[in-house]
C-alpha positions in Angstrom: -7.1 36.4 73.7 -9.6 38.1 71.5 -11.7 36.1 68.8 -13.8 37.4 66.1 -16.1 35.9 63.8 -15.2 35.3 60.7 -18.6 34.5 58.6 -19.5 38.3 57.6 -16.5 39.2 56.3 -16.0 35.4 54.3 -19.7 36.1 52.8 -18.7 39.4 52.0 -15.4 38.7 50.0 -17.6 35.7 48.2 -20.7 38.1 47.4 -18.1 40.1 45.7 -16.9 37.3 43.5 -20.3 36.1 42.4 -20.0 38.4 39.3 -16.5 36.8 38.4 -18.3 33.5 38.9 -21.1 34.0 37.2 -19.7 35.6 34.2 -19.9 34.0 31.0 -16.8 32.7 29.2 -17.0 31.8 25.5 -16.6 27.6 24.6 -15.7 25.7 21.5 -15.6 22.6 20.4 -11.6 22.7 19.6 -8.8 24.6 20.6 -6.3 26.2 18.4 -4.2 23.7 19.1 -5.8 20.6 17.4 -5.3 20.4 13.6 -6.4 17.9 10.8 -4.8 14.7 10.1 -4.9 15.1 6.6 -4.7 19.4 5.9 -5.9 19.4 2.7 -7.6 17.3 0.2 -9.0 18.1 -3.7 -9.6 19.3 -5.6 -13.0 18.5 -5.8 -16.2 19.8 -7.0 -17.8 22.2 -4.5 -19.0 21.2 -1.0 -20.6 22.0 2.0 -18.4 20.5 5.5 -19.6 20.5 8.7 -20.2 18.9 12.0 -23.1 18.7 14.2 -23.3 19.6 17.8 -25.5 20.4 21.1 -24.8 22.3 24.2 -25.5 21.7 27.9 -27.2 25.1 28.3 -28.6 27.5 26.6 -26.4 30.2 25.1 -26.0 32.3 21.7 -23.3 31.3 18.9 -21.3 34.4 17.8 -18.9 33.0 15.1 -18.1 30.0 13.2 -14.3 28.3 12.9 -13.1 26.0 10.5 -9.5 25.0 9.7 -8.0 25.4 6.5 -5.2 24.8 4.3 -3.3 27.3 1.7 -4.9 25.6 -1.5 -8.3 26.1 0.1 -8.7 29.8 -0.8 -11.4 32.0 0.5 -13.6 34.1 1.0 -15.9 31.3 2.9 -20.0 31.5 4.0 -20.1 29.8 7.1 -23.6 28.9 7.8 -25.5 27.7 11.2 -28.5 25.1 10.7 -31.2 23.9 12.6 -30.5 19.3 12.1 -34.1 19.5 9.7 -32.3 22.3 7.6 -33.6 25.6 8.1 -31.0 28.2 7.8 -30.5 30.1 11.0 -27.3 32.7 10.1 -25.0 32.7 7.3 -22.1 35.0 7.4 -19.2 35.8 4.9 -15.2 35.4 6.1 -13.1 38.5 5.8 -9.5 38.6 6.5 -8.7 34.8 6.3 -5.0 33.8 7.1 -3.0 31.7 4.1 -4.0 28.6 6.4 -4.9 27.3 10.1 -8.1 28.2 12.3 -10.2 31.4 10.6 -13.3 32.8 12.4 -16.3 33.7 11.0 -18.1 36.3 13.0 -22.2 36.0 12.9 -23.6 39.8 12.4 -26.3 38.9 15.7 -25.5 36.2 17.9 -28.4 33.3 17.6 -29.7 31.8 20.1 -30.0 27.8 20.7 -31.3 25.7 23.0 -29.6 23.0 25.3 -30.1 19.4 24.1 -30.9 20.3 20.5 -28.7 19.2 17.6 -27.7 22.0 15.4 -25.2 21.9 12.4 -22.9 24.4 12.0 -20.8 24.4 8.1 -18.5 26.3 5.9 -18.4 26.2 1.7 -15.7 24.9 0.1 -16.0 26.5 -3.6 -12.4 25.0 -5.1 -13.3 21.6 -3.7 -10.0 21.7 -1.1 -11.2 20.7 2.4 -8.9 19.9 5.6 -10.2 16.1 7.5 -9.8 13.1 10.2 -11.2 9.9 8.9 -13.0 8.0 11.0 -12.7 11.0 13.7 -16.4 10.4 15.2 -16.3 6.7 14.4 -16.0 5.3 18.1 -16.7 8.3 20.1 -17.3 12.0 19.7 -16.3 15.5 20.8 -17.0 16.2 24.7 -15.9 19.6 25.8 -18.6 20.9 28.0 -20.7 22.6 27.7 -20.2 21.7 23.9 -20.4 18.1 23.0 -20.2 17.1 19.0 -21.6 13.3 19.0 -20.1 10.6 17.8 -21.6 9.4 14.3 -23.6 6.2 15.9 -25.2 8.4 18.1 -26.1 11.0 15.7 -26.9 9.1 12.3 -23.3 10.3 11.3 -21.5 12.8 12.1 -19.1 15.3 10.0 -20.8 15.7 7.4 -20.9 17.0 4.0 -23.2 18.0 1.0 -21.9 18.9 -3.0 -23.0 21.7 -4.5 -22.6 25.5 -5.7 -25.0 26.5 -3.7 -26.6 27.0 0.2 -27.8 23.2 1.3 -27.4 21.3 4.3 -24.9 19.3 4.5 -26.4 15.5 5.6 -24.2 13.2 4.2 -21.5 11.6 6.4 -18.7 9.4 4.9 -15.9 7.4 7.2 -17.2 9.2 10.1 -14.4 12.1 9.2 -14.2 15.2 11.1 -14.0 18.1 8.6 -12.6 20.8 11.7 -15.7 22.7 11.5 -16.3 24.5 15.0 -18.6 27.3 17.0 -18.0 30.2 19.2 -20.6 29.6 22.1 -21.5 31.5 24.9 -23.3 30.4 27.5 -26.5 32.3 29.0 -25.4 33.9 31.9 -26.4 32.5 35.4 -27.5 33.7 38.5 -26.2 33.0 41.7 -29.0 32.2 44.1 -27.1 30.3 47.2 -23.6 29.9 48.7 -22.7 27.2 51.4 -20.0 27.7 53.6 -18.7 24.7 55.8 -18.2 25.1 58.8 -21.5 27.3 59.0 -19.5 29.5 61.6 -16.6 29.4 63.3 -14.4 31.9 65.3 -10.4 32.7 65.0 -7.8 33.8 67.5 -6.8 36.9 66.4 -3.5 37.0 63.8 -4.4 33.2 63.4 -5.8 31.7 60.0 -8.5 29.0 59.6 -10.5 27.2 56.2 -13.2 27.1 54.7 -15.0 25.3 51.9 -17.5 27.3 50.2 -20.1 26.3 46.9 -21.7 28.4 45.2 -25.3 27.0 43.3 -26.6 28.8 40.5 -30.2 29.1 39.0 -29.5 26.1 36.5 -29.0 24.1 39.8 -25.3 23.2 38.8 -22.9 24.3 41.3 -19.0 25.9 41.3 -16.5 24.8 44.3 -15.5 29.1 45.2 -13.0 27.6 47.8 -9.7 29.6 48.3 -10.2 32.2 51.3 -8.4 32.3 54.4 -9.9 34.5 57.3 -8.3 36.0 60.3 -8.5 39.9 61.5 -8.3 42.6 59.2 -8.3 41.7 55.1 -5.7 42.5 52.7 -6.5 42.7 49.6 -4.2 42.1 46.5 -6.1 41.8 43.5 -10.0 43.7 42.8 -13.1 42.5 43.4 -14.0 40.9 39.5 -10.6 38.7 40.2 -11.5 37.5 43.5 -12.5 34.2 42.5 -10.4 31.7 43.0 -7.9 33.9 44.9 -6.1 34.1 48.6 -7.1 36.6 50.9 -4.7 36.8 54.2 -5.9 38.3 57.4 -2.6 39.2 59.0 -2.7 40.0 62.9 -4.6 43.0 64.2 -2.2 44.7 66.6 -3.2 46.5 69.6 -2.6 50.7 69.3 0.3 51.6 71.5 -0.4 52.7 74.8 -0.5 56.7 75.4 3.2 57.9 76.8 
């Protein structure tokens, strides 16, 4: 019975995915689904609520989110800060909803490093502000590559600062999450090796066999690209930019008929 090696072709099909893989997929802190305890809260004088936060890697913020109630009307400046205070983007909201999650859009995208502490806030002119008390008391946000510290670690976190005017917010009180989040995008990474266990192998023809593949990148983390199955001839049911993660089958190669 006829066998045929199956590395090539696997390689091939993976080669293709590595732009899937690699491609960059935007994080936050929250998702839509998680809302305040308490929606709203005032009124008070004006103030400044935000929440500090690192990431794992280096990547650009595009837009800032913060959760609202009805009473606290907009239009909001959203602002990005370095922890020391210097002002990296500000950017005014346009086309908030009555109440929920709104998003700010930056006009560039800035830049930040991994393992640095940045604050992102919005202003709250009518005093009305959505919070969780003692939210970052115990522990803090982990949602990789985004991670907002809990307030022992970071010499308190949500934070706050009154005034009518552009200032950092540095105060923290109760530990209370004000629902301030980021848009982040990570830098995009390059694949530089795939392993392939076992390292070769041959089929019977029409038969199917697996493989375990891992793909490293030039950050040195790596992404399990298992989910191939090889036989004889491919058939393919999505394109190549949705390959990741899918199943290929390899259905028997038949013989041609005989001349008559």
């Amino acid at each position: 019975m006829a066998t045929r090696s199956c590395r090539s072709l696997l390689l091939a099909v993976l080669l293709l995915a590595t732009a899937a893989a690699a491609a960059s997929k935007p994080s936050t802190l929250f998702d839509p689904s998680n809302v305040p305890t308490v929606v709203d809260t005032g009124p008070d004088a004006g103030v400044e609520v935000g929440v500090k936060f690192k990431s794992d890697v280096n990547g650009a913020i595009s837009a800032i989110r913060f959760y609202k109630a009805s009473a606290n009307a907009g239009p909001h400046v959203a602002r990005l800060w370095t922890i020391s205070g210097t002002l990296l983007a500000s950017a005014t909201s346009s086309n908030e909803t009555s109440f929920g999650w709104q998003q700010v859009e930056l006009s560039a995208p800035v830049i930040i490093n991994a393992g640095v502490v940045y604050v992102a806030s919005y202003h709250a002119n009518a005093g009305h502000y959505s919070f969780s008390p003692q939210y970052f008391a115990q522990s803090g946000v982990d949602r990789p590559p985004l991670h907002a510290p809990a307030s022992k670690d970071a010499g308190g976190n949500g934070v706050y600062a009154y005034g009518s005017t552009c200032v950092l917010p540095g105060g923290s009180n109760n530990s209370a999450n004000y629902w301030v989040d980021v848009v982040f995008t990570p830098k995009d990474l390059a694949m530089v090796a795939i392993t392939v266990k076992p390292a070769s192998a041959s089929i019977v023809a029409g038969a199917s066999t697996s493989f375990t593949a891992t793909g490293k990148y030039s950050d040195g983390s790596t992404q399990d690209l298992t989910g191939w199955r090889c036989g004889s001839r491919a058939t393919r049911a999505s394109p190549p930019s949705a390959a990741l993660g899918r199943r290929w089958e390899f259905p028997e190669e038949k013989p041609p008929s005989p001349p008559a």
